[in-house]
C-alpha positions in Angstrom: 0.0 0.0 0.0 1.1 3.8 -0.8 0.6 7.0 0.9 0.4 9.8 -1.8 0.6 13.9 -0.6 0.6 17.0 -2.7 -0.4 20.9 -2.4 -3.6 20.1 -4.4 -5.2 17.1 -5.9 -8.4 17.7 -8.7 -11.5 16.9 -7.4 -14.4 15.1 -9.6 -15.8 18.4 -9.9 -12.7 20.3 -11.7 -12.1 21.9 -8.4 -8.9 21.6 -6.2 -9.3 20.3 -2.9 -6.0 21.2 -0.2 -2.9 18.7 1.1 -5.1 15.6 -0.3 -3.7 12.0 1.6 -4.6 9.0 -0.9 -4.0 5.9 -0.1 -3.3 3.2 -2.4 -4.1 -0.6 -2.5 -1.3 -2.5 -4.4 -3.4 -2.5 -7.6 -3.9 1.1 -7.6 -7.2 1.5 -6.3 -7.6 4.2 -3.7 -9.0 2.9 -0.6 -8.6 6.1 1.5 -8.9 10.0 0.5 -8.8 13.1 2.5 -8.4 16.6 2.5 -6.3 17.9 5.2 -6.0 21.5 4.4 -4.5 23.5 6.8 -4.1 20.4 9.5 -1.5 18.3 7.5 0.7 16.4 9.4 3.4 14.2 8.4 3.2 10.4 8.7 5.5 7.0 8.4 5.7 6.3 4.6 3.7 8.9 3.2 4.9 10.1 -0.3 5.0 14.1 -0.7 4.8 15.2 -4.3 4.6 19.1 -4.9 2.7 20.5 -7.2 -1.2 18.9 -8.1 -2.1 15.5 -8.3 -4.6 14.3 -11.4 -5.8 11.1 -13.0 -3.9 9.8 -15.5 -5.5 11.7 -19.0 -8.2 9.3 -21.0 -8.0 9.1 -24.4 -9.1 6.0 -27.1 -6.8 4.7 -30.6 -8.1 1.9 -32.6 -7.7 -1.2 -32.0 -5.5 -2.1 -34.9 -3.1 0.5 -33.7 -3.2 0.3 -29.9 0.1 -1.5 -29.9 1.9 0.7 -32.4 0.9 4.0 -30.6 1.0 2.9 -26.9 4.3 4.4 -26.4 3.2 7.7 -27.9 0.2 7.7 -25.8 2.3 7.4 -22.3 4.4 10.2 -23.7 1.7 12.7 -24.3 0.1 11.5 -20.8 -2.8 9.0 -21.9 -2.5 6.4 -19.3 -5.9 4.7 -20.2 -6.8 4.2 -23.6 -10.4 2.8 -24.4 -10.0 1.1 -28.1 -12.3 2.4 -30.5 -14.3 4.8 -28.9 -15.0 7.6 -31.7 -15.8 10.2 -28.9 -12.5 9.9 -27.9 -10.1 9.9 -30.9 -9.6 13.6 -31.7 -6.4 14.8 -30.7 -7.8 16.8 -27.9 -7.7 13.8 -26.2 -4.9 11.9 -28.0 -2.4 14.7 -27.3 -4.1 15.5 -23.6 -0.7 17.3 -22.1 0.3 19.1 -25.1 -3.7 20.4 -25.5 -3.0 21.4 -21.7 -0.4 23.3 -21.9 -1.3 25.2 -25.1 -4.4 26.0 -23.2 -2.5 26.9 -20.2 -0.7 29.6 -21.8 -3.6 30.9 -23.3 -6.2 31.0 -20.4 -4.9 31.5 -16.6 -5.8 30.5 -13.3 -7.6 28.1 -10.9 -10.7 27.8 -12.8 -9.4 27.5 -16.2 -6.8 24.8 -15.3 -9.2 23.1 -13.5 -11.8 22.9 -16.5 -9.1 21.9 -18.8 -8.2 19.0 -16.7 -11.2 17.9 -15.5 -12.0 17.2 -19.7 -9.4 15.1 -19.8 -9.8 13.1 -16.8 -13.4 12.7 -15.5 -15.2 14.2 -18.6 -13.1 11.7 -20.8 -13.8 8.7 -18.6 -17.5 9.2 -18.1 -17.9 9.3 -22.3 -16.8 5.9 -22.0 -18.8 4.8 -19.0 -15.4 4.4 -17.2 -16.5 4.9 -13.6 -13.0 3.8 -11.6 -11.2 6.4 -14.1 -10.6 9.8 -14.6 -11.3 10.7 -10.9 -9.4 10.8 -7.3 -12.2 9.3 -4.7 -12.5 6.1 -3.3 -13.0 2.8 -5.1 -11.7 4.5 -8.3 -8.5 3.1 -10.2 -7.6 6.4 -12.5 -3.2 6.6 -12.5 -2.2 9.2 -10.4 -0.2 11.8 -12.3 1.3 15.2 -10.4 1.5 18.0 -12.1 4.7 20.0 -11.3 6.8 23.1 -11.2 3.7 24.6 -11.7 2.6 29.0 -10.2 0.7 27.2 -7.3 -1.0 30.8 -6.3 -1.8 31.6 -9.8 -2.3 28.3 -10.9 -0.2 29.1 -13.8 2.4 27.3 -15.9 5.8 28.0 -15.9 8.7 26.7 -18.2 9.6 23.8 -16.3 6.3 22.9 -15.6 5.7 19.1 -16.6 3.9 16.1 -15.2 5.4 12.6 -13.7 3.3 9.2 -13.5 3.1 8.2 -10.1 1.0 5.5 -10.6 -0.2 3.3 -13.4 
């Protein structure tokens, strides 16, 4: 089992909730979540990550290419791929980080980086009647990505901002 920490995490509501704790079963499915906000304390074995902590990104390929275009997929941040799924083919989904951090530069702050990831996560996942993905609660099995190097008070990108797979 895993204890994940962060700054933020994105709620299933495109929100961000404060110092989230998730706890992980070895498969990946979070059997514990909390907000701690200004209470956090440290614990034996808990994992801090700064920055936010998302979903992995949802995204569908055909199935005669799934194999060929796997790689790609990890590389843009598609951890979950649904096969043949036409609602889910465009690039806006194929290419989820890249469409992110276009739209990051464009559009700034809480709200707007919240939308934009909420598409690709829970939006994604429930066009494909994915229930354990795309969201951080209880019972779900989504990846856990964290978002990084990020303007935490302006929710903005920087530079160096990128994203790391914490969990598959």
């Amino acid at each position: 089992m895993r204890k994940l920490t962060s700054h933020f995490y994105l709620r299933k509501d495109g929100t961000f909730g404060k110092r989230p704790i998730v706890h992980l079963a070895d498969d990946g499915t979070i059997t514990d979540l909390w907000e701690s906000g200004s209470d956090f304390k440290e614990e034996p074995g808990l994992e801090y990550y700064p920055g936010i902590l998302v979903p992995g990104f949802v995204a569908s390929v055909s199935s005669d290419s799934i194999n060929s275009v796997k790689g790609k997929c990890l590389v843009n941040g598609v951890l979950r791929i649904q096969p043949n799924n036409p609602n889910l083919e465009s690039d806006v989904f194929f290419e989820a980080w890249k469409n992110i951090q276009k739209h990051a530069k464009l559009v700034r702050g809480e709200d707007s980086l919240g939308s934009v990831l909420h598409k690709n996560t829970y939006e994604a996942a429930n066009l494909i009647k994915a229930e354990r993905w795309g969201r951080i609660e209880v019972e779900s099995n989504p990846g856990i990505l964290v978002i990084q190097n990020l303007d935490l008070r302006s929710f903005t990108f920087t530079p160096g901002t990128r994203f790391k797979i914490l969990q598959r």
